[in-house]
KOLPALO-930815 format. One record per atom (N, C-alpha, C): residue number from 1; residue in one letter; atom name; x negated, y, z. Coordinates in steps of 0.05 Angstrom, whole numbers. Each point is the difference from the previous one (the first is absolute). Layout:
<seq:NUM type:A atom:CA c1:X c2:Y c3:Z>
...
***
This chain:
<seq:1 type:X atom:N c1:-74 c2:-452 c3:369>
<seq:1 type:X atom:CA c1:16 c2:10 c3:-21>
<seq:1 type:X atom:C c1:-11 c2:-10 c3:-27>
<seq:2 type:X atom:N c1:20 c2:-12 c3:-10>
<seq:2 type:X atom:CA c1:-16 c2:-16 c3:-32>
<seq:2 type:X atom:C c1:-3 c2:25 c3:-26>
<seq:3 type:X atom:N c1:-15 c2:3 c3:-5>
<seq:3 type:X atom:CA c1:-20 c2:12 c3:-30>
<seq:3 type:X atom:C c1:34 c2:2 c3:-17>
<seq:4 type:X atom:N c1:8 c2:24 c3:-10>
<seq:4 type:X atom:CA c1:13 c2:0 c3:-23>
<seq:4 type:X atom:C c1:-10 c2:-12 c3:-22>
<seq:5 type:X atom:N c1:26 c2:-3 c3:-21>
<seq:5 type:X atom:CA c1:-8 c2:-25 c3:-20>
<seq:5 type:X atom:C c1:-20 c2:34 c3:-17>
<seq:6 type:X atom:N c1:-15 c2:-22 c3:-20>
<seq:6 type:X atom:CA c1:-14 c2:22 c3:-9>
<seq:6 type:X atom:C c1:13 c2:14 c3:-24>
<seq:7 type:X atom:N c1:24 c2:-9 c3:-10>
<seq:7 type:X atom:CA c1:15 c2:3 c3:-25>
<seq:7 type:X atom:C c1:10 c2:21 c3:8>
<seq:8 type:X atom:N c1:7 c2:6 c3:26>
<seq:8 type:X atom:CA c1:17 c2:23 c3:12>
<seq:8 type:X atom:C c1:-12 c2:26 c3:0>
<seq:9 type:X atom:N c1:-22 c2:-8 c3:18>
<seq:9 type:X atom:CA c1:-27 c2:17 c3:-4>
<seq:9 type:X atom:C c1:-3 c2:12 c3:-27>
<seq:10 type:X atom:N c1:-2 c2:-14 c3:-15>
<seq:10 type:X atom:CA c1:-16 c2:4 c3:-33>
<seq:10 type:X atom:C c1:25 c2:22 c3:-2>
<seq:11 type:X atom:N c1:20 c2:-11 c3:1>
<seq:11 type:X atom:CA c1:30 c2:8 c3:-15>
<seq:11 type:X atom:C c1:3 c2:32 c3:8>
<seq:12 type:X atom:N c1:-7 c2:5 c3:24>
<seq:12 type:X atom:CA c1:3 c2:29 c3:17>
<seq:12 type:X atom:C c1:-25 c2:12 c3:-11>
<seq:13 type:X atom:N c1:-21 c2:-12 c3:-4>
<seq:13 type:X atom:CA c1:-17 c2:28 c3:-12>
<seq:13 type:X atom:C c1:1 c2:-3 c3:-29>
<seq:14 type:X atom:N c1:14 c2:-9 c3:-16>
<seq:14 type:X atom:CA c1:3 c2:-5 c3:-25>
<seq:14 type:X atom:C c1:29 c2:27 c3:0>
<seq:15 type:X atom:N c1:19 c2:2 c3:20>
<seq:15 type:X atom:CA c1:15 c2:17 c3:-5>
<seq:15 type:X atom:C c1:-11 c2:29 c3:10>
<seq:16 type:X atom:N c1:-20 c2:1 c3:16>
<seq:16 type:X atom:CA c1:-10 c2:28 c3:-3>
<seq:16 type:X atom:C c1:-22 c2:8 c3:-28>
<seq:17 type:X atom:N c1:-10 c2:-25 c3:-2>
<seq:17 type:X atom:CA c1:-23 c2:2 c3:-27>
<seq:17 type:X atom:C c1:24 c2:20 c3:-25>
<seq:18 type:X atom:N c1:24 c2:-19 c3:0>
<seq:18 type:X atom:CA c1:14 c2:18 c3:-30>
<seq:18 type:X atom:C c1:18 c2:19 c3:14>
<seq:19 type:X atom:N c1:-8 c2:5 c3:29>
<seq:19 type:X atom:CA c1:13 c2:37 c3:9>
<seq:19 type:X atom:C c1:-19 c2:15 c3:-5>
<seq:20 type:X atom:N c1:-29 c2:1 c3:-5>
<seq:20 type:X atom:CA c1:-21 c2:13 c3:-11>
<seq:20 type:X atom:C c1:7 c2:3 c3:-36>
<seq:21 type:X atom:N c1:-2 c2:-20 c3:-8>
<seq:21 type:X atom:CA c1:-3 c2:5 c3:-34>
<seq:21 type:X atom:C c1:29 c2:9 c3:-10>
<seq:22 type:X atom:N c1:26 c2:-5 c3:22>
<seq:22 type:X atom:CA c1:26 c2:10 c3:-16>
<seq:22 type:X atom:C c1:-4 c2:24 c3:7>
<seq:23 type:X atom:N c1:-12 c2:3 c3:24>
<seq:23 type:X atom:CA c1:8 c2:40 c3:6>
<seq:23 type:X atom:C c1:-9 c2:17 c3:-23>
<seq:24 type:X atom:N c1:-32 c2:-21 c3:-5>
<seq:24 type:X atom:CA c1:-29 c2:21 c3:-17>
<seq:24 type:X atom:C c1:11 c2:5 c3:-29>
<seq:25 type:X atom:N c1:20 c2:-28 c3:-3>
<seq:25 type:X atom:CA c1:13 c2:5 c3:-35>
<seq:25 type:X atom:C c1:29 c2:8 c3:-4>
<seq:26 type:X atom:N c1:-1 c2:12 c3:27>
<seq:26 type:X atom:CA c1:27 c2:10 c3:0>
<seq:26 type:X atom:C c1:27 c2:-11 c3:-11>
<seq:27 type:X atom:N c1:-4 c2:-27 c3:-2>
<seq:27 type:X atom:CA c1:24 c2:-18 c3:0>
<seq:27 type:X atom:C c1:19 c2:6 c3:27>
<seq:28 type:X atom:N c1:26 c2:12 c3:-6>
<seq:28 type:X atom:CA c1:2 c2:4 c3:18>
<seq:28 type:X atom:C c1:30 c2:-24 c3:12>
<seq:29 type:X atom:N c1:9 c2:-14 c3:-13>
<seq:29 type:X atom:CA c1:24 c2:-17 c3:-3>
<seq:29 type:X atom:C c1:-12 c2:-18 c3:22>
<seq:30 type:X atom:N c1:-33 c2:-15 c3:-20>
<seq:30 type:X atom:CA c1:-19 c2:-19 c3:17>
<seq:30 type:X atom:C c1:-4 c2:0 c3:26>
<seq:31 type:X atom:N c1:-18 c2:20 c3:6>
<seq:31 type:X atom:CA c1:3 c2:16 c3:27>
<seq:31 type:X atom:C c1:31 c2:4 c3:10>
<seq:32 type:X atom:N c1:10 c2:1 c3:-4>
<seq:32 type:X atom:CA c1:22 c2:1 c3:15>
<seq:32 type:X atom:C c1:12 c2:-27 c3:11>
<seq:33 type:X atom:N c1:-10 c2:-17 c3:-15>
<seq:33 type:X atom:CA c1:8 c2:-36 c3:5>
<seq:33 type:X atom:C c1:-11 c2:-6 c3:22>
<seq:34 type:X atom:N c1:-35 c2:16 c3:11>
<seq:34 type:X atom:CA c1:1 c2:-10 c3:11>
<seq:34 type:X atom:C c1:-1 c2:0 c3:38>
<seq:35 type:X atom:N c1:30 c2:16 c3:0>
<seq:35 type:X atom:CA c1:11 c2:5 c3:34>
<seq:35 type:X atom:C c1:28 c2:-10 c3:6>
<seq:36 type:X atom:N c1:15 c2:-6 c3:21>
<seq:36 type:X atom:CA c1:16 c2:2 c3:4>
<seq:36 type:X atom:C c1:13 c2:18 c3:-4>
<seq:37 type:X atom:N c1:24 c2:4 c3:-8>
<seq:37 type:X atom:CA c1:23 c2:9 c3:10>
<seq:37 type:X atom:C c1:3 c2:24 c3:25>
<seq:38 type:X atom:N c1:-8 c2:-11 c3:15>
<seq:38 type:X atom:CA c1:-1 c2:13 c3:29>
<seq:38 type:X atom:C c1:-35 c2:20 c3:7>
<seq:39 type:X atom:N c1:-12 c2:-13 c3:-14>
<seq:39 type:X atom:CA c1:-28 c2:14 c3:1>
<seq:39 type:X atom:C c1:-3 c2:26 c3:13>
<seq:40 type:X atom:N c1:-14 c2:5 c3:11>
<seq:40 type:X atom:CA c1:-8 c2:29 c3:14>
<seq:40 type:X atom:C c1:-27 c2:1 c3:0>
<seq:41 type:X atom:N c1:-2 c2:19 c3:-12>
<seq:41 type:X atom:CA c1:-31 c2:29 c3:-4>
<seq:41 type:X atom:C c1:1 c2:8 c3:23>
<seq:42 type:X atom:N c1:-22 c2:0 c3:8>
<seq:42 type:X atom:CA c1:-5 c2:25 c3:22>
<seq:42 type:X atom:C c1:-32 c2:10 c3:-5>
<seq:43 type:X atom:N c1:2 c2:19 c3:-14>
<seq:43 type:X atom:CA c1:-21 c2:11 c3:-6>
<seq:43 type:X atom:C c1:-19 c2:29 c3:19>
<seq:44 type:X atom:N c1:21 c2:-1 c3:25>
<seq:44 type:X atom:CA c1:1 c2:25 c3:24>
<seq:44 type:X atom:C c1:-27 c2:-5 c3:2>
<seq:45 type:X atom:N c1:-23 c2:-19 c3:4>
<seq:45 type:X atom:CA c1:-20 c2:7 c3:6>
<seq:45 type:X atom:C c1:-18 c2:5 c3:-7>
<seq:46 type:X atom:N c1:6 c2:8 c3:-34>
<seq:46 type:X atom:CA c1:-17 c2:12 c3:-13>
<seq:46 type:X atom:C c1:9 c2:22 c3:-11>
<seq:47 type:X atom:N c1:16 c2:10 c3:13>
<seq:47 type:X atom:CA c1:22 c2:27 c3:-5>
<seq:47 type:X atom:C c1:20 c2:-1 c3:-25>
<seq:48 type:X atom:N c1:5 c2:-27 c3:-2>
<seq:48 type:X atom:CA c1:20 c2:-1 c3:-16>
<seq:48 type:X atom:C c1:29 c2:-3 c3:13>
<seq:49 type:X atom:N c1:25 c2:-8 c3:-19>
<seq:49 type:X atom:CA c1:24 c2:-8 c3:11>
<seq:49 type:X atom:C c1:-5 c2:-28 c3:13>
<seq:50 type:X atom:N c1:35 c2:4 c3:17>
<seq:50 type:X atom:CA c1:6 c2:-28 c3:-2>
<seq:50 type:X atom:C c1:23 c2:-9 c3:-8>
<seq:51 type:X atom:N c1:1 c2:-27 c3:-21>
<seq:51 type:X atom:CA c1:22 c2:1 c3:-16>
<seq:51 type:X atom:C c1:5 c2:-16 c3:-1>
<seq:52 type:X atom:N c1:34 c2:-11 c3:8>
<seq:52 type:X atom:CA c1:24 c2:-27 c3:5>
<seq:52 type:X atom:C c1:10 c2:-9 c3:-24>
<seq:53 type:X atom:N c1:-12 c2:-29 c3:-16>
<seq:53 type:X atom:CA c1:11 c2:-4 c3:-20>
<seq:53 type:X atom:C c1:-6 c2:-5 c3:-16>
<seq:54 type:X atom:N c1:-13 c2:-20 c3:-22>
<seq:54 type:X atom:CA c1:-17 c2:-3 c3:-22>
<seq:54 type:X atom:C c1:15 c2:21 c3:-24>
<seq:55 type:X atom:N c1:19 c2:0 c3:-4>
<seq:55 type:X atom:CA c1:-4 c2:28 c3:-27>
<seq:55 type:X atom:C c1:-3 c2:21 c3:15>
<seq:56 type:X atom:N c1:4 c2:18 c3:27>
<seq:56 type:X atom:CA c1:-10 c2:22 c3:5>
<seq:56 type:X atom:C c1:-24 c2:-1 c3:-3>
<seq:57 type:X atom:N c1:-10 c2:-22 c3:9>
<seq:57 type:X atom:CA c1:-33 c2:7 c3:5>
<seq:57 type:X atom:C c1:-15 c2:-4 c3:-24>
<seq:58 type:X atom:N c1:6 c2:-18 c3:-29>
<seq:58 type:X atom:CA c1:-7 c2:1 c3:-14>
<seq:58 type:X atom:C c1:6 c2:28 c3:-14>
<seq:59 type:X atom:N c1:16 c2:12 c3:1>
<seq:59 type:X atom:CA c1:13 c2:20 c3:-10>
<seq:59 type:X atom:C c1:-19 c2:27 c3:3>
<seq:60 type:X atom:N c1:-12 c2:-3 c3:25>
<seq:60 type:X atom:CA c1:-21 c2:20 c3:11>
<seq:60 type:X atom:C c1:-19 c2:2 c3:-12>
<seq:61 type:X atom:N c1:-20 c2:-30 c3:3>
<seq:61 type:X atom:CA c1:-21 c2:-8 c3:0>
<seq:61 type:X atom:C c1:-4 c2:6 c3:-34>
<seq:62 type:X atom:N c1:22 c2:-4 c3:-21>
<seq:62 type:X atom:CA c1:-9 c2:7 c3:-25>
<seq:62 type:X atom:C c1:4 c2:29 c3:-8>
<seq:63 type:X atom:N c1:24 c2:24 c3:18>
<seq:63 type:X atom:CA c1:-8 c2:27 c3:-1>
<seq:63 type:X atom:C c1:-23 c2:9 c3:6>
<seq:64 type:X atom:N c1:-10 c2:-10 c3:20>
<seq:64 type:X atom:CA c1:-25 c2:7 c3:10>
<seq:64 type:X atom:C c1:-27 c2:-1 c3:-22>
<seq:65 type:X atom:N c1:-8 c2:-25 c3:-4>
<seq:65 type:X atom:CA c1:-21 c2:-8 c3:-24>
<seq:65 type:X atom:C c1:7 c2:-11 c3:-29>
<seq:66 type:X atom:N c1:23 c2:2 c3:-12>
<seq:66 type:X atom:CA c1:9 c2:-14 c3:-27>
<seq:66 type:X atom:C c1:-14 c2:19 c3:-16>
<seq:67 type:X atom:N c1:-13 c2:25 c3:1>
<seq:67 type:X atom:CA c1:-24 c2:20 c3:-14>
<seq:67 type:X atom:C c1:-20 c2:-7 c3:1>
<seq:68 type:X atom:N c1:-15 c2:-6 c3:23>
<seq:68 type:X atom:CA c1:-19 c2:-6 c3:6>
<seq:68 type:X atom:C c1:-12 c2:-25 c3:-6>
<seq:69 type:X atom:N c1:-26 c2:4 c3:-10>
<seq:69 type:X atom:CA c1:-29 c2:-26 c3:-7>
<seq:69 type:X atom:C c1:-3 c2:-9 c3:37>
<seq:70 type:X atom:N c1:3 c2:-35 c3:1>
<seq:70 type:X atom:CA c1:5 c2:-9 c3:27>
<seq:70 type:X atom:C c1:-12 c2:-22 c3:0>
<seq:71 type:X atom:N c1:-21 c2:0 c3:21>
<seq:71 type:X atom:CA c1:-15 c2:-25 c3:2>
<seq:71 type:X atom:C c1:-2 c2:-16 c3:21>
<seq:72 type:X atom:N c1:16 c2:-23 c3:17>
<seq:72 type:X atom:CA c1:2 c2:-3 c3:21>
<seq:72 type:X atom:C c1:-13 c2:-29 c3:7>
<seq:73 type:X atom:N c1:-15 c2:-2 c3:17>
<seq:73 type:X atom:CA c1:-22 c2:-22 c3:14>
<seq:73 type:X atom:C c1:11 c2:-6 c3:30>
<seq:74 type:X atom:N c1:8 c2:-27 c3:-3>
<seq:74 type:X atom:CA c1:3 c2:-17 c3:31>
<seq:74 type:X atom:C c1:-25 c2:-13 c3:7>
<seq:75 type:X atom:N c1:-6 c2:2 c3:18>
<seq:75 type:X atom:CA c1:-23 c2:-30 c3:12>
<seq:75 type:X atom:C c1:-3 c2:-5 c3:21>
<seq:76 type:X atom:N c1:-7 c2:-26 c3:9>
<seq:76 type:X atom:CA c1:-7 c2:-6 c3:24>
<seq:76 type:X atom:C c1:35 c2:-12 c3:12>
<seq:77 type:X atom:N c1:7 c2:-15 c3:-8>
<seq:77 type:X atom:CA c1:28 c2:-4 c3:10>
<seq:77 type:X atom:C c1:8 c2:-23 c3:25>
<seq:78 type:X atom:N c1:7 c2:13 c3:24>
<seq:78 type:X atom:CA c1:-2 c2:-10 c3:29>
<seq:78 type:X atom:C c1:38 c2:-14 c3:-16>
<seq:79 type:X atom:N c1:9 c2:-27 c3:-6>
<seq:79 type:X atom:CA c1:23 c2:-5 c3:2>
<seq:79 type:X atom:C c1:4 c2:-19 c3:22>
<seq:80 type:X atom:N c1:31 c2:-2 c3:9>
<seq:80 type:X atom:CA c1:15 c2:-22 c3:15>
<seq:80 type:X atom:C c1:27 c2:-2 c3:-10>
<seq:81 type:X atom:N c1:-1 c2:-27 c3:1>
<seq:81 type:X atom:CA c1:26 c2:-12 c3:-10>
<seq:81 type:X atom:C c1:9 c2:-15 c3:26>
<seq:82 type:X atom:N c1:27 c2:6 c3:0>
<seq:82 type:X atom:CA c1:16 c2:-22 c3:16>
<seq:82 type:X atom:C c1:31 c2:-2 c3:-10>
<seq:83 type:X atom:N c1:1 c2:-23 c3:-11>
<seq:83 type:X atom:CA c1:26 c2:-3 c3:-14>
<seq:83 type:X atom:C c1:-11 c2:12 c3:-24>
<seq:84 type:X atom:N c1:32 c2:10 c3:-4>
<seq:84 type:X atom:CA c1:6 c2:26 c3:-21>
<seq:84 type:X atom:C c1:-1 c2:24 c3:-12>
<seq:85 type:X atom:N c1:-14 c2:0 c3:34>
<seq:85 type:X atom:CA c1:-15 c2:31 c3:9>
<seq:85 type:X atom:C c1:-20 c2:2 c3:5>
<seq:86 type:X atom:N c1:-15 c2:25 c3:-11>
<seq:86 type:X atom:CA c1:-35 c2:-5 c3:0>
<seq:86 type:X atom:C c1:-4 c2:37 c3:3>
<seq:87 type:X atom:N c1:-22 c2:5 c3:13>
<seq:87 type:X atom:CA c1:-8 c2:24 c3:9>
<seq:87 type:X atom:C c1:-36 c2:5 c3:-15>
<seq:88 type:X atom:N c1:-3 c2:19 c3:-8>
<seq:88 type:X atom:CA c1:-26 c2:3 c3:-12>
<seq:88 type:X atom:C c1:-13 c2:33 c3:-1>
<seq:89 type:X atom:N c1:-26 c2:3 c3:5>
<seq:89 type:X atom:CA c1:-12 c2:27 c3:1>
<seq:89 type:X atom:C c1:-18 c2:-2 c3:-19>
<seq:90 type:X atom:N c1:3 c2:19 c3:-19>
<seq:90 type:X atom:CA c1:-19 c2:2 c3:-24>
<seq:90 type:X atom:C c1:-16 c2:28 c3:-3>
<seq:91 type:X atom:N c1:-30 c2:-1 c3:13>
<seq:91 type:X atom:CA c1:-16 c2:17 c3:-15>
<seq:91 type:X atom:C c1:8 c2:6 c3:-28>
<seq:92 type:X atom:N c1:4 c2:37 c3:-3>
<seq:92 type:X atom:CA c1:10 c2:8 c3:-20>
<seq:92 type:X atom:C c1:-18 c2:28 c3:-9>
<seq:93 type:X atom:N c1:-5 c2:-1 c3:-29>
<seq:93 type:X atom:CA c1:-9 c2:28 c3:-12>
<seq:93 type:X atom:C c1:13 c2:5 c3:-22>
<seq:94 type:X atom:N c1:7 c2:29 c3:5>
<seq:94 type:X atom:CA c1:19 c2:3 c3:-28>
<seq:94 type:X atom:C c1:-9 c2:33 c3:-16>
<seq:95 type:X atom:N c1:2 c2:-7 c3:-26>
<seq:95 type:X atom:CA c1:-15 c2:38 c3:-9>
<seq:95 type:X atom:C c1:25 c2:1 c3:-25>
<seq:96 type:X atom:N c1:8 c2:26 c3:8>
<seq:96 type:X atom:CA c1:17 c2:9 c3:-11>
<seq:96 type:X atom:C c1:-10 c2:23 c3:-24>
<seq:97 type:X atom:N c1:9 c2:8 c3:-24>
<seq:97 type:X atom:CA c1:-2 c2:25 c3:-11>
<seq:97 type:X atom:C c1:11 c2:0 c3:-9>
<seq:98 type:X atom:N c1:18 c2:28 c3:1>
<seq:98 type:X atom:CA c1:32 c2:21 c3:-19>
<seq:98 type:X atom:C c1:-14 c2:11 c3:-18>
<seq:99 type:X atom:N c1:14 c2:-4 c3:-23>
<seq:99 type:X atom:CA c1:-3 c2:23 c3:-28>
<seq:99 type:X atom:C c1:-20 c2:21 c3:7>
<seq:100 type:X atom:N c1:11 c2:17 c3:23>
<seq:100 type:X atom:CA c1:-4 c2:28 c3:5>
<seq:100 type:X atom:C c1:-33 c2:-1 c3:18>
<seq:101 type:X atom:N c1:-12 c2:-20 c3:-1>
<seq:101 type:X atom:CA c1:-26 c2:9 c3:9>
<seq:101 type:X atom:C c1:4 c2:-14 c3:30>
<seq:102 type:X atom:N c1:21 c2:-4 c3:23>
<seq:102 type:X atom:CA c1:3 c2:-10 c3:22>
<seq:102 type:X atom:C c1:-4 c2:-25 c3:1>
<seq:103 type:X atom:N c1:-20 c2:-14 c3:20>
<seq:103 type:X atom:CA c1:-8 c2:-21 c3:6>
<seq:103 type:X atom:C c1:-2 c2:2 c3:30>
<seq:104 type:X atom:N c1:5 c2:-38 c3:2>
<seq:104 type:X atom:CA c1:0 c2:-11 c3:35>
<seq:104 type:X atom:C c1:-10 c2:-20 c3:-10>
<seq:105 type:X atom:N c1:-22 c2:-10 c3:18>
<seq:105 type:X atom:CA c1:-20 c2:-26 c3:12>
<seq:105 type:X atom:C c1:6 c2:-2 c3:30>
<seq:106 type:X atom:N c1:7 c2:-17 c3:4>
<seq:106 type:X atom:CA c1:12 c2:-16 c3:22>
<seq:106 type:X atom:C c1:-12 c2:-22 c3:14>
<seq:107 type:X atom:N c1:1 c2:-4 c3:27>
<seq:107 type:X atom:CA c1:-13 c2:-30 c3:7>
<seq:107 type:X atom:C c1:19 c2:-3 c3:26>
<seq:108 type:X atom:N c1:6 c2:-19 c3:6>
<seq:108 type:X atom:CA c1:23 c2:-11 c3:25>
<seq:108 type:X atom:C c1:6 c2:-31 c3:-1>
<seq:109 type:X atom:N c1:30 c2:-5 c3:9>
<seq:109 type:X atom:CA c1:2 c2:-18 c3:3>
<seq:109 type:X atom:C c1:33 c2:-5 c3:-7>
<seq:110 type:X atom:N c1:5 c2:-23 c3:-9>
<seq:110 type:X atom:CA c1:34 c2:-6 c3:-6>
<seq:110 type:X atom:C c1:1 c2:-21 c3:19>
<seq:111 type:X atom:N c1:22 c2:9 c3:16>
<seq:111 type:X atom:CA c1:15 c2:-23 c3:22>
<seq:111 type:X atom:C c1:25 c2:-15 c3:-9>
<seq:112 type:X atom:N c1:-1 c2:-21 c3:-8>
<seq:112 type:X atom:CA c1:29 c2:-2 c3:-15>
<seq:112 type:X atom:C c1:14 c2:-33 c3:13>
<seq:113 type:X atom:N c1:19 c2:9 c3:0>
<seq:113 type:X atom:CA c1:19 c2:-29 c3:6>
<seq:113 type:X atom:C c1:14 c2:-8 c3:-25>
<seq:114 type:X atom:N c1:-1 c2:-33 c3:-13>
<seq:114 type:X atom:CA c1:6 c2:-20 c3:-15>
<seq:114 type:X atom:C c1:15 c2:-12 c3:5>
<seq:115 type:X atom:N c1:17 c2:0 c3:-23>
<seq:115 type:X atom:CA c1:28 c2:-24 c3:5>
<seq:115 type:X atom:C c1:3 c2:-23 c3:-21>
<seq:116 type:X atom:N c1:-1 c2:-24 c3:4>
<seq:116 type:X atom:CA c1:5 c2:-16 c3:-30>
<seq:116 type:X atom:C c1:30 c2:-6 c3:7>
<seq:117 type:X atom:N c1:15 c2:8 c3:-26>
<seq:117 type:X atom:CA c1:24 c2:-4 c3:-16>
<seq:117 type:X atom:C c1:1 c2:-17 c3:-16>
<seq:118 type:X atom:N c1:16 c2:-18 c3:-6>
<seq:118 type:X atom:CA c1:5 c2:-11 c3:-29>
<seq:118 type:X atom:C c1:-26 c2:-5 c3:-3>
<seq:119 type:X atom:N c1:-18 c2:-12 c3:11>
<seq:119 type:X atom:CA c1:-28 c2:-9 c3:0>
<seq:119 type:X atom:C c1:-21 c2:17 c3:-4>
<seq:120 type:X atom:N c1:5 c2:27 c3:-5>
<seq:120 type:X atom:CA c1:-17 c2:15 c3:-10>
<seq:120 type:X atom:C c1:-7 c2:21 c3:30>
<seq:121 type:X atom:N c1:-23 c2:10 c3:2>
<seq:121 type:X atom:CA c1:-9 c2:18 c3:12>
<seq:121 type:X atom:C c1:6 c2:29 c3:-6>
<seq:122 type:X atom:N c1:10 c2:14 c3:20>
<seq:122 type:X atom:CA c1:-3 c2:31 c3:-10>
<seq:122 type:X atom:C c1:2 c2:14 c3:23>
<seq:123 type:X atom:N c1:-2 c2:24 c3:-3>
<seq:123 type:X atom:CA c1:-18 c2:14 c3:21>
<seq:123 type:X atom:C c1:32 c2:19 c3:17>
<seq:124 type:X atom:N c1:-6 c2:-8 c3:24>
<seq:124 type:X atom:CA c1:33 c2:11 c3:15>
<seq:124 type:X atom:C c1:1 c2:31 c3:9>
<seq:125 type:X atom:N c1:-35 c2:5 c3:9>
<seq:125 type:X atom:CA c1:-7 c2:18 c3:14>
<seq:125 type:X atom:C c1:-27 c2:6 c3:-11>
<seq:126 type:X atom:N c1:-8 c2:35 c3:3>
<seq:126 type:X atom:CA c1:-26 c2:5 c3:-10>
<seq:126 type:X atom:C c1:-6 c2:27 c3:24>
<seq:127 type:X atom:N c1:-28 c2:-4 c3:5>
<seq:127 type:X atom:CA c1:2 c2:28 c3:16>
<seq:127 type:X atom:C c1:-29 c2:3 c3:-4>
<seq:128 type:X atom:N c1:-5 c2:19 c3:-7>
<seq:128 type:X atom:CA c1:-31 c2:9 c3:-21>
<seq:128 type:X atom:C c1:-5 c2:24 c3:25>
<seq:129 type:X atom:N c1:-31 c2:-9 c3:13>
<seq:129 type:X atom:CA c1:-20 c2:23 c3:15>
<seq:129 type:X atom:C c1:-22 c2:12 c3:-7>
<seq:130 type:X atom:N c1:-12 c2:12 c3:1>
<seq:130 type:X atom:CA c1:-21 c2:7 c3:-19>
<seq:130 type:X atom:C c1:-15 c2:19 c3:27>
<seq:131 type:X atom:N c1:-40 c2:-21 c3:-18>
<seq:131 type:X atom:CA c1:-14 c2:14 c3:22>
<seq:131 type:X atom:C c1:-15 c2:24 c3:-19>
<seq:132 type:X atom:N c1:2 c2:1 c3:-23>
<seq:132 type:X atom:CA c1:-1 c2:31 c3:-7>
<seq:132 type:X atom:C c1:-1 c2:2 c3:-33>
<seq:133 type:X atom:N c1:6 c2:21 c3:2>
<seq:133 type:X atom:CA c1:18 c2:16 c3:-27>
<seq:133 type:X atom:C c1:-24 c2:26 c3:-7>
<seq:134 type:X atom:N c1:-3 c2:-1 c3:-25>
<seq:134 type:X atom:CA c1:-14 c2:12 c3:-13>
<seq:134 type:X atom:C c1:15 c2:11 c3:-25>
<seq:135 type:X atom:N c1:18 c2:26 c3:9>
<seq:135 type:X atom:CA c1:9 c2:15 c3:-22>
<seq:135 type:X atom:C c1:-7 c2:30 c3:-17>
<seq:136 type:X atom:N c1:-1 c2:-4 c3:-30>
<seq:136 type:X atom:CA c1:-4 c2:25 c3:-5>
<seq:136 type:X atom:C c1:28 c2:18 c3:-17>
<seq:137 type:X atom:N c1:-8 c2:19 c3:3>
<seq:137 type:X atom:CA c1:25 c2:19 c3:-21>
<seq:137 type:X atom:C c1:-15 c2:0 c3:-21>
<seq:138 type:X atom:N c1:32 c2:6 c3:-23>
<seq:138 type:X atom:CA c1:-10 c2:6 c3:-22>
<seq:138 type:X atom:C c1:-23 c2:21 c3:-9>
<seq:139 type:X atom:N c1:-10 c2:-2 c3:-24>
<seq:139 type:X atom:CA c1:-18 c2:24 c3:-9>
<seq:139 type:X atom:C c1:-20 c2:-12 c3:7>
***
């Protein structure tokens, strides 16, 4: 099996690199550029939803933390490309904190399937696991 080109490579973690910094600056138009159409969340295994549809799921994802100070870290990125389509698992930590004193530190993993369109890469599928969660309540 021949080595994906490396542009492709580059190109797919270059589109999760600015799903980190659009989430953290809450751009949210940006982030939204970058999924399909068809995209699906499945966040079930970290006791979240699962959600059909890039504006539902964007729609969530910014009720959820558009309050909240959000700092989110990928690394270690296992990709494959074939074609058009490329599959990738990204070591992930993420720390959350609401107005109100509530914070989450997080560590897991994002499973996500890639589609290039119109030459561009964006993300079709996301499904976030987590090997553990560190939450407090407010006060």
């Amino acid at each position: 099996m021949a080595a994906p080109d490396f542009a492709d490579w580059l190109a797919v973690a270059n589109v999760k690199a600015r799903y980190c910094r659009l989430l953290d600056t809450k751009d949210w138009d940006g982030f939204a550029a970058l999924f399909t159409p068809d995209f699906r969340l499945d966040a079930t295994g970290s006791g979240g939803p699962l959600l059909e549809g890039r504006d539902i799921a964007i729609a969530s994802v910014r009720a959820s933390i558009d309050a909240a100070r959000t700092v989110h870290h990928v690394h270690s990125p296992e990709i494959s490309i074939a074609g058009d389509d490329a599959m990738a698992i990204w070591a992930m930590q993420d720390h959350l904190a609401w107005p109100d004193g509530r914070t989450l530190l997080g560590h897991g993993h994002y499973h996500e399937d890639y589609r290039r369109d119109d030459g561009n890469w964006r993300i079709a599928a996301s499904r976030l696991t987590r090997l553990a969660i560190d939450m407090k309540a407010p006060g």
